[in-house]
Residue, then its C-alpha position, 0 to 999 in steps of 0.5 A: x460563714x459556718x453558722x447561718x444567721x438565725x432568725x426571730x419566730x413570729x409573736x405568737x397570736x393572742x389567745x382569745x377568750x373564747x377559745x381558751x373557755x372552748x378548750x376547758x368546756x369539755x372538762x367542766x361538763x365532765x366535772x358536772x356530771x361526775x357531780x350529778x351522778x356519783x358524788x352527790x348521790x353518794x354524800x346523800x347515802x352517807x348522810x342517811x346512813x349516819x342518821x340511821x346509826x344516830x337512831x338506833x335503840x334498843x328493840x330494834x331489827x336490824x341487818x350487819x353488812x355481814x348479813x347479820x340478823x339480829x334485835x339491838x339489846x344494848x347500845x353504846x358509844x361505837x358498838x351495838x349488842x345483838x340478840x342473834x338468837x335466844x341467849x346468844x348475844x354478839x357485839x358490832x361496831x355501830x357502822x356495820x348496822x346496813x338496815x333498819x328492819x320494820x318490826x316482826x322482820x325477825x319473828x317471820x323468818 
């Protein structure tokens, strides 16, 4: 005959629990850690962040991420309007505000 006969491979063997746990352990210690160092701490940022434009009023210091230094006068829905130097005013979104500044900040620069 041309054609040799074939033959049935052996069942593979079951795969034990514990070796399936072993070969996936790696990848849940990798998510745990990516948990603990980058996504929680920045979900906290974020929420501090949010409670910071939520409070915003008018008087207030504050710094823009475009570095910006200014005193809030007037506060609206998705904007703030800051007083960057006597008679000039400027509109910014709220969610450009980065810091609360204490007050006086203004004055000592």
């Amino acid at each position: 005959m041309l054609i040799p006969s074939a033959f049935a491979a052996d069942a593979a063997p079951a795969a034990d629990a514990m070796t399936t746990l072993g070969q996936f352990l790696p990848l849940i210690v990798i998510f745990v850690l990516f948990w603990f160092m980058l996504i929680r701490p920045q979900m906290k940022q974020a929420k501090e962040q949010r409670k910071l434009i939520e409070a915003l009023q008018k008087g207030d210091e504050v710094t823009t991420s475009a570095g910006i230094v200014g005193r809030i006068t007037k506060v609206a829905d998705g904007y703030v309007s800051l007083e960057i130097a006597p008679d000039t005013v400027i509109t910014v979104q709220k969610h450009t505000v980065s810091t609360l500044l204490p007050k006086g900040t203004i004055k000592a620069l």
